[in-house]
Each structure stands twice: as structure tokens, then as C-alpha cells.
N, C-alpha and C positions, 0 to 999 in steps of 0.2 A: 133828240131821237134821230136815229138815221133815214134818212128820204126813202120811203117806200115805193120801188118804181116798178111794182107789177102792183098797183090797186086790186082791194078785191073786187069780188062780181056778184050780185045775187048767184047762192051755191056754193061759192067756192068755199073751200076747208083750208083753215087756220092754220100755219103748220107751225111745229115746235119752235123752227127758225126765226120765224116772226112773232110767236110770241116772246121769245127773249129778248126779241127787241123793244119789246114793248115797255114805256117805264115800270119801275116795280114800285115809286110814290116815297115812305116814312121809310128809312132805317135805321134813325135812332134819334133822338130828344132826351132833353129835359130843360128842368125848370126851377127857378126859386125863387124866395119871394123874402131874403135875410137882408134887411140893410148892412150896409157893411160902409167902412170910412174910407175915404179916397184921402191919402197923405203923399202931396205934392206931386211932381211928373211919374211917379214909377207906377208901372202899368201892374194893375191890377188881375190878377185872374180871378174870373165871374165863373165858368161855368167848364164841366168836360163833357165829353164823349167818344164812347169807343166802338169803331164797327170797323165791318170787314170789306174794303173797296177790293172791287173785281175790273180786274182790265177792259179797256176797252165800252168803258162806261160813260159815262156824262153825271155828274153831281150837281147840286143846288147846295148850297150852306150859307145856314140864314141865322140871324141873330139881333137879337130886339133885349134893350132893356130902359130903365128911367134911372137920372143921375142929376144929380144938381151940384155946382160947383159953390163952393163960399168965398170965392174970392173972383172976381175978371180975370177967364181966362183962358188961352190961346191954343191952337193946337192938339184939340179932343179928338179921339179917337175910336173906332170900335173896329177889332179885327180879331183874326184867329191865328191860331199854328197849328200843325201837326206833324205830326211824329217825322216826318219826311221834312221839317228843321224849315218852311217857304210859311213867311207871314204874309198873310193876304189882308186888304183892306177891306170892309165892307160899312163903314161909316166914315167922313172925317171932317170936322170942321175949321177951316185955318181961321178966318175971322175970329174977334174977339166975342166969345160968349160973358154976357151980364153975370155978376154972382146973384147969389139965394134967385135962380131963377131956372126951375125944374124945365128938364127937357125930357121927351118919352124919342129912342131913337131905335134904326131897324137900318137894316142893309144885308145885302143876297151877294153871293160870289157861285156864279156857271163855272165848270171845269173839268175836261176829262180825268179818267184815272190815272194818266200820265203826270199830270201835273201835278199830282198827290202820292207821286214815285210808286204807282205800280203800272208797270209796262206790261205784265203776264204773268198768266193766275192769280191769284188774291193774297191779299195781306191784311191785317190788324190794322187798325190805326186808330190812334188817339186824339183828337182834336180839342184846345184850349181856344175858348172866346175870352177874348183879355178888352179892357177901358183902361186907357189913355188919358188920363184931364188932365189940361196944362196946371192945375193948383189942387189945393186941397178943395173937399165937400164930403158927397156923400150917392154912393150908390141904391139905387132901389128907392125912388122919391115920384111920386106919379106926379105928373105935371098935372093933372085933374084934383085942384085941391077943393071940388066936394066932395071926392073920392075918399081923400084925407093918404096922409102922409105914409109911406112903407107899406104900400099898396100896389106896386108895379112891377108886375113880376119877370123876371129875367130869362129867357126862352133862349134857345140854342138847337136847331136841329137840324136834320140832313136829307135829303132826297135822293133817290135814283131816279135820274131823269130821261133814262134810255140810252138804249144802244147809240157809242159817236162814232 
């Protein structure tokens, strides 16, 4: 959010100006909860969303799921695209992960609406949250196995985080 350099004052009145700046929080989620098979390096798509970035904004885009790989293996990933073609990372593990060994993962990407190619007024945009395993396994495995298995659900959402 952009630095507010006339604080209020007991009295003062709110003006339009500053409330736009104000963040405006959810603008768009979702969710799932389908196991699905991870077959070797090619990145998987887990989840979309589609909303409409306003210039001159600040974003939050966050994304959590659970995956277990069947085999030892390298270079796991969790990140996103959008329509505006810039992958961003917001998980990544280079070290060797164990097989049959569940992991529950999350990571956040900050960013104005420039970097998501709108410089002024607003556009559409589609966002894909994609997984990475360096081998095969299997998406949607809670690491909580008294949970019990295909239990972990795969979350994908977005914020406006105020005026930058």
C-alpha cells in the first residue's frame, strides 16, 4: 500500500482518494481436492483463475498444495503464469526430496500491476498455478497421514494489496 503521508486526526473525513488506496483484500480463488498423477518432469497444471488487474495496484498471489513424489527427486517446483506469458516462482526445492514421502507446500509472489502487463486501466487476466517434480508421483497427498490420503486440497488465490 502506498505511504500515507498526511495521517488522519480525530475528525478528519476519509476521502475517496484514500480509500482507493486502501487494499480491497480477495479477488479471486479457488480450489481442489482431485488427486491427479505427476508423469516425469512436465509441469503439471493444478489450478486457474481469472480476474481483472487494475494499474497501479500491488498483488499478493499465493498458492499451496500437497504432492508426493514416487521416485528421489530433484528440482520440485511450485509457480504460476499469466496471460502476460512471466513465470514466477513461488515454491522451489533444488535439493533431493525422499520418494513416497508427502510434502504439504505454499509460497506468495508481491507485485505491482506492471509486472503482470497492465501499466493503465485494467485488463483480464488468467492465471495458471503449475507443479514441477523432478519424477513421477502424485498430486493432492496430505502429508498428515491420520488425515489419510487425497485429502489436501490445492488452493490458488489472489489479493489486492493496495495502492503502489
Amino acid at each position: 500500500m502506498a505511504i500515507n503521508t498526511t495521517p488522519f486526526v480525530s475528525g478528519a473525513i476519509l476521502t475517496a482518494a484514500q480509500m482507493t488506496d486502501l487494499p480491497m483484500g480477495f479477488v479471486g480463488s479457488t480450489g481442489a481436492t482431485a488427486t491427479t498423477a505427476i508423469v516425469g518432469s512436465t509441469p503439471l497444471a493444478v489450478l486457474s483463475v481469472s480476474i481483472t488487474i487494475s494499474a497501479n495496484r500491488r498483488y499478493r498471489i499465493s498458492g499451496s498444495l500437497g504432492f508426493q513424489p514416487s521416485a528421489n527427486s530433484t528440482g520440485n517446483a511450485l509457480y504460476f503464469t499469466s496471460t502476460s506469458g512471466a513465470n514466477k516462482v513461488l515454491w522451489y526445492q533444488g535439493e533431493t526430496m525422499l520418494a513416497n514421502y508427502p510434502r504439504y507446500v505454499m509460497g506468495s509472489f508481491i507485485c505491482d500491476a506492471a509486472a503482470l502487463g497492465v501499466t493503465s486501466g485494467s485488463a483480464a487476466k488468467t492465471f495458471t498455478l503449475y507443479l514441477r517434480c523432478g519424477g513421477n508421483g502424485a498430486l493432492n497427498i496430505n502429508p498428515d497421514g491420520l488425515v489419510g490420503a487425497s485429502s489436501a486440497e490445492q488452493l490458488f488465490w489472489i489479493e489486492d494489496m493496495g495502492a503502489s
